[in-house]
Structure formats: C-alpha cells, structure tokens
C-alpha positions as CSV (number, residue, x, y, z in Angstrom):
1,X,80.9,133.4,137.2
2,X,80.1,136.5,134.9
3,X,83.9,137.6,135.3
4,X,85.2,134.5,134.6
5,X,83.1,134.1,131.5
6,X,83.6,137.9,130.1
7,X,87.9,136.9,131.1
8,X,87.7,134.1,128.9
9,X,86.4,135.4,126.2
10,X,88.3,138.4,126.3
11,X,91.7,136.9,127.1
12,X,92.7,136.8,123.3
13,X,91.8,140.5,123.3
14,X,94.2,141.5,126.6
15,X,97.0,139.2,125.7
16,X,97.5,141.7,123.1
17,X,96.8,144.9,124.5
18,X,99.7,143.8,126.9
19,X,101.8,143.1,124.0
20,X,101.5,146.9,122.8
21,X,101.9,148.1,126.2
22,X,104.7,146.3,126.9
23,X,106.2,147.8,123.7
24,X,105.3,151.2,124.4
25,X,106.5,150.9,128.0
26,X,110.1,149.6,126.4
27,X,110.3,152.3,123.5
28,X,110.5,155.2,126.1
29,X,112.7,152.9,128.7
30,X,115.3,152.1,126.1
31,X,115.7,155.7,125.4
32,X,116.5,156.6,128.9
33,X,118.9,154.0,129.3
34,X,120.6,155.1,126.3
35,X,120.5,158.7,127.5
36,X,122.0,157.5,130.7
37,X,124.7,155.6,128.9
38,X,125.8,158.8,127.3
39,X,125.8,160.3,130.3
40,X,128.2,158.0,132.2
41,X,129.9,155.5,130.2
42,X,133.3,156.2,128.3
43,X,133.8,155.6,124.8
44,X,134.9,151.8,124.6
45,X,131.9,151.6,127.5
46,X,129.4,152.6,125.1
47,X,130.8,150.8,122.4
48,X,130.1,147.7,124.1
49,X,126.6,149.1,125.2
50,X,125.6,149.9,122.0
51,X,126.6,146.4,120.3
52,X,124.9,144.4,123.5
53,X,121.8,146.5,122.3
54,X,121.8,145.0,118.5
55,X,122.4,141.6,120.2
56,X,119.2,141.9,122.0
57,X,116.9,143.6,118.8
C-alpha cells in the first residue's frame, strides 16, 4: 500500500530519470558501434552506415 502510494507519486519523477539514462546508455553505445564500423566495414559500407545514422537522429 505504502509502495504503491510513494510509486504513484513518484512515477512522473522516474519516467524521466529513465529518459536521461536511456540517453546516457545510447551516447556511449553509439560510439562503439561507430568504432566498430570503422573497424570492419569498407568505404561504400560505412557510407551507408553513416547516412542510416542521420536517418535515425
């Protein structure tokens, strides 16, 4: 009953502390893909990569 109660009025709160997590967790994601892309993909390869990326931000 407490939990429920202190959820509810909190849930505004979480809902965006997950937001910024989520965005932290992607910043540092993103960059290892790309470093990985580097790594493997040919030129034309990351060409494509790159312009799927702008697509998607």
């Amino acid at each position: 009953m407490i939990d429920e109660s202190y959820n509810e009025a909190n849930k505004e709160r979480d809902e965006k502390r997950e937001k910024e997590f989520q965005k932290e967790w992607d910043n540092p994601l993103q960059s290892e893909n790309d470093a990985i892309a580097f790594e493997y993909l040919s030129g034309d390869e990351l060409v494509e990569y790159f312009k799927g990326r702008k697509e998607e931000v």
